[in-house]
N, C-alpha and C positions, 0 to 999 in steps of 0.2 A: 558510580554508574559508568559502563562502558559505553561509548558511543559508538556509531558505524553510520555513514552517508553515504548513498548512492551517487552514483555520478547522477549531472545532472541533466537530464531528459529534454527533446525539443517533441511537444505536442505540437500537432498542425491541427490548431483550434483554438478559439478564443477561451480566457478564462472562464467567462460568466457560465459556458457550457464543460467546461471540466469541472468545474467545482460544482452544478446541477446533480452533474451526475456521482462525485466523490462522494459528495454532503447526504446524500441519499441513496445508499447502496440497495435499496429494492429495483433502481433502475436499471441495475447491471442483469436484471430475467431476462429483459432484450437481447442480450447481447451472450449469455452464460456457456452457450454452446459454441462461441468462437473461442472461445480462451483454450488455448492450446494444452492441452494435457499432459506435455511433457514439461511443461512448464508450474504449473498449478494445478494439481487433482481433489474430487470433491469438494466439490465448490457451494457452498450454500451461503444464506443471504437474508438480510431483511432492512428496513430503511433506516437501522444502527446497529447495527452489527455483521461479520462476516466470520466464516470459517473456512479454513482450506489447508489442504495438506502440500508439503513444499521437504520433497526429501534432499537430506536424509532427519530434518526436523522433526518431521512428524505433524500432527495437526496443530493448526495455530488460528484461535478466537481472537479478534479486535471486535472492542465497542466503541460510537464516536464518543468522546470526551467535551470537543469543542468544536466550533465551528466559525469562521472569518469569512463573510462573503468575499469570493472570487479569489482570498489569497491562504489560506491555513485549512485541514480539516485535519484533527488532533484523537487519536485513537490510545488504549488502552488493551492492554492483552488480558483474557479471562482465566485461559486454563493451562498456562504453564509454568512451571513451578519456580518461576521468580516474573518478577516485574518487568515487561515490555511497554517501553510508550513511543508512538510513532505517531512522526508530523508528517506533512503533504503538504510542502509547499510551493506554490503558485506563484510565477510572475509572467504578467504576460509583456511579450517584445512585441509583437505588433496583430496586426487583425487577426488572421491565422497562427499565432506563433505563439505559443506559453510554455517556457521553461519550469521544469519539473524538479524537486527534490525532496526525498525522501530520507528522515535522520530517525534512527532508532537508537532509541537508548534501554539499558539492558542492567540489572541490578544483578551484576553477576558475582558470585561468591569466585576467589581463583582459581579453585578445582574447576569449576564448571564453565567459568570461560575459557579454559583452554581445550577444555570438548566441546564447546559451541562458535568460537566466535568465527571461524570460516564457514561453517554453516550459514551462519546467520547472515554474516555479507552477501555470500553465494543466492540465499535465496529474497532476501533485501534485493539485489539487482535485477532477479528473475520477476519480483512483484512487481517493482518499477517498470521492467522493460513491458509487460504485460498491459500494465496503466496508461503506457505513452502510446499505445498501438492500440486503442480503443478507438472505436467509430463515435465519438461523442455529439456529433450532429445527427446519428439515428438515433439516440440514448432518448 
């Protein structure tokens, strides 16, 4: 398994409402017309699962896997032709404050990780930066 972690993110918001909103991704319809589109296009959703397209990747399916109130939400990739598993992890520092980190791991054969693994951090960072900049008190 290849690893890759996002640097780690500072949310201005409590846990209890980042992970509300993580753990149930039908909540993000509120919100689907902010996400910037040079960042994440095609964006569709339902309360366990997501797709979106993240170039030069192409489209990319997560289903949730698991879920840890207020500190883990554990996804699963569907339709890309090897294994993606990604965590969400939570810790919050104080009222307003939960640090963010996002670890993907990647069943990659070595041909294909050396065509994908800048990709993948590149838009690993882009998904992250997208998640920490969420209005999660409208969510």
């Amino acid at each position: 398994m290849t690893e890759f972690i996002s640097d780690v993110k500072t949310i201005s918001h409590n846990d209890v409402d980042v992970f509300r909103v993580l753990s149930d991704l039908s909540k993000l319809d509120l919100i689907k017309d902010q996400i910037p589109a040079d960042k994440i296009r095609d964006f569709t959703f339902d309360s366990d699962s997501c797709s979106f397209r993240v170039d030069p990747v192409g489209e990319v399916r997560f289903r949730v896997t698991g879920r840890e109130p207020n500190k883990l939400v554990k996804f699963k990739s569907e339709n890309l032709p090897f294994d993606v598993f990604l965590w969400i992890q939570l810790v919050q520092k104080a009222e307003k404050e939960t640090k963010m980190k996002i670890t993907l791991r990647a069943d990659l054969n070595p041909f294909i990780k050396g065509m994908v693994s800048k990709p993948l951090k590149e838009g690993l960072e882009k998904i992250s930066d997208v998640i920490a900049e969420l209005p999660y008190d409208k969510i």
